[in-house]
Backbone as a chain_set.jsonl record, in Angstrom:
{"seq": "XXXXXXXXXXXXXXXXXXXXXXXXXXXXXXXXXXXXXXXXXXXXXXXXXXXXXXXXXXXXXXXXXXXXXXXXXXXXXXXXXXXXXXXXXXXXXXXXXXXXXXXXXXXXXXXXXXXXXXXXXXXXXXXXXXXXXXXXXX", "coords": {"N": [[-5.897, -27.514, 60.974], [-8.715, -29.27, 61.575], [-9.199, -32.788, 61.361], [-11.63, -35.108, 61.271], [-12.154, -38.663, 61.485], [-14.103, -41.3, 61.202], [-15.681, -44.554, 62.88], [-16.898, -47.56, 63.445], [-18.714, -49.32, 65.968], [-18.413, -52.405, 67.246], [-20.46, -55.255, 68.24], [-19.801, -56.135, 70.537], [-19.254, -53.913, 71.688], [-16.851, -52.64, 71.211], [-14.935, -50.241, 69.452], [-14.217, -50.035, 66.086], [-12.207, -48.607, 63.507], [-11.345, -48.3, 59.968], [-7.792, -48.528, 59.169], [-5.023, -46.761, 57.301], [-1.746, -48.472, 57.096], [1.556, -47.545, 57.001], [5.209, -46.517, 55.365], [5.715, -43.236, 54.281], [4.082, -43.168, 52.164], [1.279, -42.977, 50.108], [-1.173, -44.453, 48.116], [-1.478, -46.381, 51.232], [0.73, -48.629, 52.223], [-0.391, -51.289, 53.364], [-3.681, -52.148, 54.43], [-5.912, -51.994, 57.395], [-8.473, -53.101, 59.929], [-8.425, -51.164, 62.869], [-8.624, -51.259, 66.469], [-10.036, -49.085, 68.495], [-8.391, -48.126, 71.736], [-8.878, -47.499, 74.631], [-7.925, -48.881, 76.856], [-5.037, -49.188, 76.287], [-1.837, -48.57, 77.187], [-0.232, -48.165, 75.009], [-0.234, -47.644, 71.383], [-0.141, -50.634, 69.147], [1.553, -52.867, 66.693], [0.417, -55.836, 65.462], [3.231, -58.39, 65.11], [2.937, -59.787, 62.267], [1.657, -57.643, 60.661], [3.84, -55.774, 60.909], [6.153, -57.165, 60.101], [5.427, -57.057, 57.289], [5.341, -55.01, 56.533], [8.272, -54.475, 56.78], [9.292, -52.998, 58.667], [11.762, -50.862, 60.42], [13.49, -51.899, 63.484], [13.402, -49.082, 65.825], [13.799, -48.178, 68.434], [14.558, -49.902, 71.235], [13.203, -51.417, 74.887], [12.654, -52.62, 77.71], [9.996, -54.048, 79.537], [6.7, -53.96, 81.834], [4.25, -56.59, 81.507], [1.145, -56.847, 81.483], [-0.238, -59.514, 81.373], [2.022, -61.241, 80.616], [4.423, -60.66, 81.978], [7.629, -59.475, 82.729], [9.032, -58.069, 80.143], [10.789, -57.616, 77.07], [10.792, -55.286, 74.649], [10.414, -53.972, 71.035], [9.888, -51.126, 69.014], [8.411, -49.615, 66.756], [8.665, -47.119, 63.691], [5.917, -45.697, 61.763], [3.563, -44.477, 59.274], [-0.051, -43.509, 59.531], [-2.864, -43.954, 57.424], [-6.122, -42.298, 57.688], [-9.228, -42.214, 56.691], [-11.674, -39.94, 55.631], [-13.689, -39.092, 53.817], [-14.703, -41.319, 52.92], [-13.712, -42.583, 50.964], [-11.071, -42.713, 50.37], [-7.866, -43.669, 51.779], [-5.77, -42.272, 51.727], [-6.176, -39.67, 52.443], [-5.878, -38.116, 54.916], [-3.383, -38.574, 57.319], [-1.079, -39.126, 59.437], [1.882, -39.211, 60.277], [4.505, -41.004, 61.418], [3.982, -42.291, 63.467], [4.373, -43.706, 66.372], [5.218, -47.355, 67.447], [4.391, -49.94, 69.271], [4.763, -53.872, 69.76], [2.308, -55.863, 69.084], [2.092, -58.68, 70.77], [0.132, -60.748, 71.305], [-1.331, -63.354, 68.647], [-3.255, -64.113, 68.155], [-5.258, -62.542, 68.232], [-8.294, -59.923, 67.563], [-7.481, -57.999, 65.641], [-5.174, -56.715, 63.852], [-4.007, -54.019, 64.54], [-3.392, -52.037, 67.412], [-4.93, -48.641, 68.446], [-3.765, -46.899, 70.877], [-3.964, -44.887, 73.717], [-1.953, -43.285, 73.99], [-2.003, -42.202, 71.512], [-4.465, -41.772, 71.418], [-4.712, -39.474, 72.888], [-4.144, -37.085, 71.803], [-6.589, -36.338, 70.826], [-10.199, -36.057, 70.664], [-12.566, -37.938, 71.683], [-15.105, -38.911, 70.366], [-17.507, -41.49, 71.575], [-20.599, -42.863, 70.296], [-22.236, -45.373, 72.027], [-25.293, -46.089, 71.441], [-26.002, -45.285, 68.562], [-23.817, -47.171, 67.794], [-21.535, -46.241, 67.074], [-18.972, -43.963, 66.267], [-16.677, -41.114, 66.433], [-13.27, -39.571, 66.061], [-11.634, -36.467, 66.806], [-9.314, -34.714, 65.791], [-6.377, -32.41, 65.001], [-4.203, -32.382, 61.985]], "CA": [[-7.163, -27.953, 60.424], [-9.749, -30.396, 62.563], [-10.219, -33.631, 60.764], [-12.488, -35.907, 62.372], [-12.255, -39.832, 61.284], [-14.901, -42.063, 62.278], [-15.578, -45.698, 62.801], [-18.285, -48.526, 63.893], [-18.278, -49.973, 67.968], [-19.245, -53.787, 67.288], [-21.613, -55.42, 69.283], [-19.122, -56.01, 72.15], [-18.24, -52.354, 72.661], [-15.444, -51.92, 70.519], [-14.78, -49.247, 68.262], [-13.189, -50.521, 64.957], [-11.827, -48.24, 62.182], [-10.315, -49.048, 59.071], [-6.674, -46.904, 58.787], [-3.897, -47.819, 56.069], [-0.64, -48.312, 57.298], [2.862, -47.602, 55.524], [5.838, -45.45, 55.065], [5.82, -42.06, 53.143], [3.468, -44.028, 50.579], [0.475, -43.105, 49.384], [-1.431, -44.967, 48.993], [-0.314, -47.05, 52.056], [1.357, -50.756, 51.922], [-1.403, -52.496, 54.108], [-5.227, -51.607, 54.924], [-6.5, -52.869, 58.345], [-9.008, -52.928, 60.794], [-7.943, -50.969, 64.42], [-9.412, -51.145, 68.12], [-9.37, -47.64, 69.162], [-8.469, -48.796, 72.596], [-8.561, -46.596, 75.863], [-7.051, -49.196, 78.517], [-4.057, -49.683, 76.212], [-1.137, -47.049, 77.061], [0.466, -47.765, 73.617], [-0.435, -48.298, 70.183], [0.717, -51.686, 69.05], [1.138, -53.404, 65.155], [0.494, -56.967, 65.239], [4.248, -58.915, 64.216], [2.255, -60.202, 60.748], [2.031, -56.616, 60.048], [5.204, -55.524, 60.88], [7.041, -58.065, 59.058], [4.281, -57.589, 55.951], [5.654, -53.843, 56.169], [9.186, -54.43, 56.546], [9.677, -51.819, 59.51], [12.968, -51.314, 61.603], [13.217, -51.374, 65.193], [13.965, -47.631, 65.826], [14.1, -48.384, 69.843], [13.956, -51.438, 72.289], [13.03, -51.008, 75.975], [11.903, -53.508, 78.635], [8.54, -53.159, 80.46], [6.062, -55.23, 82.612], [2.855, -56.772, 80.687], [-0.17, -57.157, 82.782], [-0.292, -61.148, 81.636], [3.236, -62.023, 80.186], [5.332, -60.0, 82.965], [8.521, -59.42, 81.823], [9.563, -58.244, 78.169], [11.629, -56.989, 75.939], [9.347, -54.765, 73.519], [10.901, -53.276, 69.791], [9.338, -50.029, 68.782], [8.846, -48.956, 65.094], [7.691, -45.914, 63.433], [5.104, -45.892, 60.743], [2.413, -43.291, 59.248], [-1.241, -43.803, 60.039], [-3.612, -42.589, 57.3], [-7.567, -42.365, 57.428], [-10.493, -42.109, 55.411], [-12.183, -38.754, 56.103], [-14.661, -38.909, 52.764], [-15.403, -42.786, 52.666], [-13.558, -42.713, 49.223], [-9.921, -43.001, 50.22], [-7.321, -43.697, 52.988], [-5.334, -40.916, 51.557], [-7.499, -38.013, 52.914], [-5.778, -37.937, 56.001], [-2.257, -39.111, 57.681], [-0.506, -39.058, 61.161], [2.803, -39.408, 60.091], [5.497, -41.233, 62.264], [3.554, -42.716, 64.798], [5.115, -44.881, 67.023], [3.84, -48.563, 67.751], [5.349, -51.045, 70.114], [4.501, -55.388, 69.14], [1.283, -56.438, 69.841], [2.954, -60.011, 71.384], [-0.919, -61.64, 71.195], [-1.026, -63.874, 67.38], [-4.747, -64.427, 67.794], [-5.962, -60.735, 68.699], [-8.91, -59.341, 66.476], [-7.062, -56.875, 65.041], [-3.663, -55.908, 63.782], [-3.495, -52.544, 64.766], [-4.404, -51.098, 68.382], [-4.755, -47.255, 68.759], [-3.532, -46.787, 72.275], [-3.827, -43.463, 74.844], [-0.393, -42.197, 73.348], [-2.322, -41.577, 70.115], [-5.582, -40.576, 71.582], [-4.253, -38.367, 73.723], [-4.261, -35.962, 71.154], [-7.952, -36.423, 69.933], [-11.4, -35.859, 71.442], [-12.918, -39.072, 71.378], [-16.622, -39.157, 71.293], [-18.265, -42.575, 71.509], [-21.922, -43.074, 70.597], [-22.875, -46.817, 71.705], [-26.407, -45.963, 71.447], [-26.305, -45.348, 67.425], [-22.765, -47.442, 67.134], [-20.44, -45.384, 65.938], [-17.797, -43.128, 67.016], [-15.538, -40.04, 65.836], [-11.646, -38.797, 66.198], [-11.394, -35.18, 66.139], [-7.842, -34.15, 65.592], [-5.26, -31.667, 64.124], [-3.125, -33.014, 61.242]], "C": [[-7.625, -29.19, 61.197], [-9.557, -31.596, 61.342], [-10.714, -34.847, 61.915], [-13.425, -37.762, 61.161], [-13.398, -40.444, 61.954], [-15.176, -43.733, 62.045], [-16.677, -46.241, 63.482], [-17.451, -49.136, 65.363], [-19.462, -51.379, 67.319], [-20.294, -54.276, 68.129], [-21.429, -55.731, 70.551], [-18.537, -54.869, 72.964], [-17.335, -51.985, 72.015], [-15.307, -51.307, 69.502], [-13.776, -49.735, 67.751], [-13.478, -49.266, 63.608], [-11.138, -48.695, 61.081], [-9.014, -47.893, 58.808], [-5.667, -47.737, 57.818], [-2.903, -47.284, 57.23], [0.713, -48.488, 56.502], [3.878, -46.511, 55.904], [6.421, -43.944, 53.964], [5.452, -42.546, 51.88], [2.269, -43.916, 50.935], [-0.249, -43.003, 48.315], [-1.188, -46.147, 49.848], [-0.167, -48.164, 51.594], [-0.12, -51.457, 52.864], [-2.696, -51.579, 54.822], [-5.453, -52.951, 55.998], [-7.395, -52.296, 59.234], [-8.853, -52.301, 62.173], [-8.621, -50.986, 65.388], [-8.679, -50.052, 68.472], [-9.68, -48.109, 70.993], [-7.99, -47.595, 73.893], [-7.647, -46.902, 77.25], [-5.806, -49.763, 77.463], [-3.028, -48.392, 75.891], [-0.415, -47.199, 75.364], [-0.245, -48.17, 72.392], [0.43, -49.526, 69.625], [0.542, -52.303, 67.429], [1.074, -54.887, 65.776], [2.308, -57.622, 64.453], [3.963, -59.48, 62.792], [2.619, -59.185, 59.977], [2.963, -55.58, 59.973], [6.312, -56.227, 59.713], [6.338, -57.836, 57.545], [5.111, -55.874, 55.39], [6.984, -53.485, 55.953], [9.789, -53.349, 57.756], [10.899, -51.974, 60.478], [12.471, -50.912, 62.543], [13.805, -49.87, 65.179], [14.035, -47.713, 67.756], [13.479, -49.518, 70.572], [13.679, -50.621, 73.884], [12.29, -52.062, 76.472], [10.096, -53.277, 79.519], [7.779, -54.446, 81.45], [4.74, -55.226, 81.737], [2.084, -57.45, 81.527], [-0.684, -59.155, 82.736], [0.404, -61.835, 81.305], [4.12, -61.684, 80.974], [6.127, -59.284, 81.991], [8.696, -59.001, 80.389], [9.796, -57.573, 77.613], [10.506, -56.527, 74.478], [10.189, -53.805, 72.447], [9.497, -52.327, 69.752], [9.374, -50.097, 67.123], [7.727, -47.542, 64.937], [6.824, -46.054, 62.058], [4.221, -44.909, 60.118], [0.781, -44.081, 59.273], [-2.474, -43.378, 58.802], [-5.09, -43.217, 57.772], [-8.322, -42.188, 56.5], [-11.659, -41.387, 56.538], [-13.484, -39.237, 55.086], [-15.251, -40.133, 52.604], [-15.063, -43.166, 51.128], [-11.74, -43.204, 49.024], [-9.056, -42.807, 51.138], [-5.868, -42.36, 53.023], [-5.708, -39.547, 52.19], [-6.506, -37.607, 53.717], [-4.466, -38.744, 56.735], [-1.846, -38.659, 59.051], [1.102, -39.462, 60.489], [3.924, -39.586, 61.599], [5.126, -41.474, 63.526], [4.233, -44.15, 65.48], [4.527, -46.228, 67.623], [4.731, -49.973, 68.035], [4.669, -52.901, 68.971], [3.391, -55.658, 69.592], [1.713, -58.214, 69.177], [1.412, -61.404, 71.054], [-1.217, -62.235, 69.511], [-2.729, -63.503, 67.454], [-5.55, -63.192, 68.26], [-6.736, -60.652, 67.282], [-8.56, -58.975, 65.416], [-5.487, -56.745, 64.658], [-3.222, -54.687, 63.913], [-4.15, -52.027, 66.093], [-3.964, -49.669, 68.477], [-4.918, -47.09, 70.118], [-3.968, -45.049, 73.112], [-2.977, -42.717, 74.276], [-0.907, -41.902, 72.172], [-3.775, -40.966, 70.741], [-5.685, -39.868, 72.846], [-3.748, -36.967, 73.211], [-5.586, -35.769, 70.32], [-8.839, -36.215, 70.946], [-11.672, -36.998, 71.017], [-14.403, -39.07, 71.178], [-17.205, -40.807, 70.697], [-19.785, -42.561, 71.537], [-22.358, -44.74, 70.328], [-24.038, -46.986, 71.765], [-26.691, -46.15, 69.623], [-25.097, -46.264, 67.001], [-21.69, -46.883, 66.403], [-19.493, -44.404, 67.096], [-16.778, -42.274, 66.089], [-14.62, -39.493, 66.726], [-11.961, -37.554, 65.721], [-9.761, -34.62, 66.708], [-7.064, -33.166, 64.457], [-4.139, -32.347, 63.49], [-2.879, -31.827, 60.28]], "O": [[-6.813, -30.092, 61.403], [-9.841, -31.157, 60.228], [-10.252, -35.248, 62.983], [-14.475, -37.928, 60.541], [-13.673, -40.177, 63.124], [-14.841, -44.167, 60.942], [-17.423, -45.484, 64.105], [-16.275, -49.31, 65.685], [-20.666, -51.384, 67.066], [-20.994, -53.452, 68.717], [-22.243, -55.721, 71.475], [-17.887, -54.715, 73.998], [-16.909, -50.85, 72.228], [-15.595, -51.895, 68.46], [-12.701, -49.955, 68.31], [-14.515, -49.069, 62.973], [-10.271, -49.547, 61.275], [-9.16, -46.746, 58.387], [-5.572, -48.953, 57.648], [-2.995, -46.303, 57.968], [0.935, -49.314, 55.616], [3.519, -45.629, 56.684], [7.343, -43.871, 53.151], [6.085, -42.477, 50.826], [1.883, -44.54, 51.923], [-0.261, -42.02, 47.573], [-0.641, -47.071, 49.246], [-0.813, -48.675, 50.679], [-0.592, -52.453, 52.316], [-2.602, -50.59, 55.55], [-5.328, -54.162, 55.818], [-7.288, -51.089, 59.449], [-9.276, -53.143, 62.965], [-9.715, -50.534, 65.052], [-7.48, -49.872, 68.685], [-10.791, -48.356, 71.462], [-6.91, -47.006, 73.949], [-7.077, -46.22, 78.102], [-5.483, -50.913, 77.759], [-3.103, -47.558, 74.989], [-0.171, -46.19, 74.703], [-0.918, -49.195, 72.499], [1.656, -49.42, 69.648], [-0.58, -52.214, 66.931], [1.837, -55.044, 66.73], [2.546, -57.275, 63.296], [4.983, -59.623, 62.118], [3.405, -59.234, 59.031], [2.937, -54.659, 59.157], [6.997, -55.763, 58.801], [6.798, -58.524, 56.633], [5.385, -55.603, 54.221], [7.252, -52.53, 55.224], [10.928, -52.935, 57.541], [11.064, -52.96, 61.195], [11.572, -50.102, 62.765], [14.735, -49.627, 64.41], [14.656, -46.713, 68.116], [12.325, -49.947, 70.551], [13.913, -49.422, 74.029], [11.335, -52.489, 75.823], [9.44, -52.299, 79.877], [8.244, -55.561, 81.685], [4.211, -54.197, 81.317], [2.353, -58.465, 82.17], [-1.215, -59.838, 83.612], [0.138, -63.035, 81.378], [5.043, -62.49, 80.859], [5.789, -58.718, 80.952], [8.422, -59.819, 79.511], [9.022, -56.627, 77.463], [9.802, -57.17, 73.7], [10.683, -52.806, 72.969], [8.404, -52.607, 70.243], [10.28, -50.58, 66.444], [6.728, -47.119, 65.518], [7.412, -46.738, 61.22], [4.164, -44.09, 61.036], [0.684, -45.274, 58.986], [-3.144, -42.408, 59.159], [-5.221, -44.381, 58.151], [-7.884, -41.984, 55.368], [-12.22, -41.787, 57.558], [-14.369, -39.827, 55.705], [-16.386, -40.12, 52.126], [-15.763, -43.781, 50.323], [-11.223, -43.771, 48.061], [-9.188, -41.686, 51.629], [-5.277, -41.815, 53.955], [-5.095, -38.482, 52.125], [-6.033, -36.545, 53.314], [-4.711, -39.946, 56.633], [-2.45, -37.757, 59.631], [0.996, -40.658, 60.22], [4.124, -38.763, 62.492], [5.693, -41.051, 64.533], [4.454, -45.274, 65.029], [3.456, -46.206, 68.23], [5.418, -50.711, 67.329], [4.287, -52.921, 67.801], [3.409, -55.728, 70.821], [1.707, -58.752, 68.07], [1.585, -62.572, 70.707], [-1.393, -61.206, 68.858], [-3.246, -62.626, 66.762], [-6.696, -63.357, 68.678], [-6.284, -61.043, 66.206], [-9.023, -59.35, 64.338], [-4.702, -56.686, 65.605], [-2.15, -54.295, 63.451], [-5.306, -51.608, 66.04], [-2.763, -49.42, 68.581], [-6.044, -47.114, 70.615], [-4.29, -44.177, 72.305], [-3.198, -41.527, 74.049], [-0.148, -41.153, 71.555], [-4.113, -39.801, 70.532], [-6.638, -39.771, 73.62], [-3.19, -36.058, 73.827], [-5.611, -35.118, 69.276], [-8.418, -36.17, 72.102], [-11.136, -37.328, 69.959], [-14.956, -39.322, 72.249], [-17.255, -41.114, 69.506], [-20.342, -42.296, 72.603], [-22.66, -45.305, 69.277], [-24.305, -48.117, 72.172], [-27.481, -47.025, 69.271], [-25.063, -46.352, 65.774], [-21.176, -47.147, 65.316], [-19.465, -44.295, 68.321], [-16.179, -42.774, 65.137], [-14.883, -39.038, 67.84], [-12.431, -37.343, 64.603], [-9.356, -34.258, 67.813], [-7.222, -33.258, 63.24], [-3.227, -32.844, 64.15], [-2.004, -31.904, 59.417]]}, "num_chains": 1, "name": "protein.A"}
């Protein structure tokens, strides 16, 4: 089955949705804002909302970061849902998505949706009316 989430592009370009995040709970432990983000290969939680959620590391791995170099990056897994109807973040879930540290404190957002998640979606962006829809199989 298609569902197809959608969200507002601010006035700098950026598409922000609201998704709950949590484990096998709904409805989820924490509602936030995300940057559906195209130049970032991973999805990342903010450490606030990691720690707010309680999540284990489920894998570490080193990498290079385009302005910190170096670094040691924890993984966790989490479920994702949406709000299909504009009535409830229930509608709609991604279960067990994976989501490295976003390392930046003062970032917009606590949640970026990286390439590794919309790399299973059609994306369409309209920055002409502001807005934008996910069409995906859940």
């Amino acid at each position: 089955m298609e569902r197809t989430p959608s969200g507002a592009i601010d006035n700098d370009g950026f598409p922000y949705i609201t998704v709950g995040i949590g484990l096998n709970q709904s409805p989820p432990q924490a509602v936030s804002t995300a940057i559906t983000d195209t130049g970032a290969a991973r999805s990342l939680l903010r450490v606030d909302l990691i720690m707010e959620l309680k999540l284990n590391v489920i894998a570490t791995a080193q990498y290079n970061h385009p302005l910190y170099g170096r670094q040691t990056g924890n993984f966790y897994s989490a479920d994702i849902f949406f709000d299909l109807y504009n009535h409830t973040l229930a509608s709609a879930s991604l279960k067990g998505a994976v989501f490295g540290e976003l390392i930046a404190e003062d970032y917009p957002s606590a949640v970026i949706l990286g390439v590794d998640f919309l790399r299973n979606c059609n994306f369409d962006y309209d920055g002409i009316n502001k807005k934008f829809r996910l069409h995906f199989k859940i």
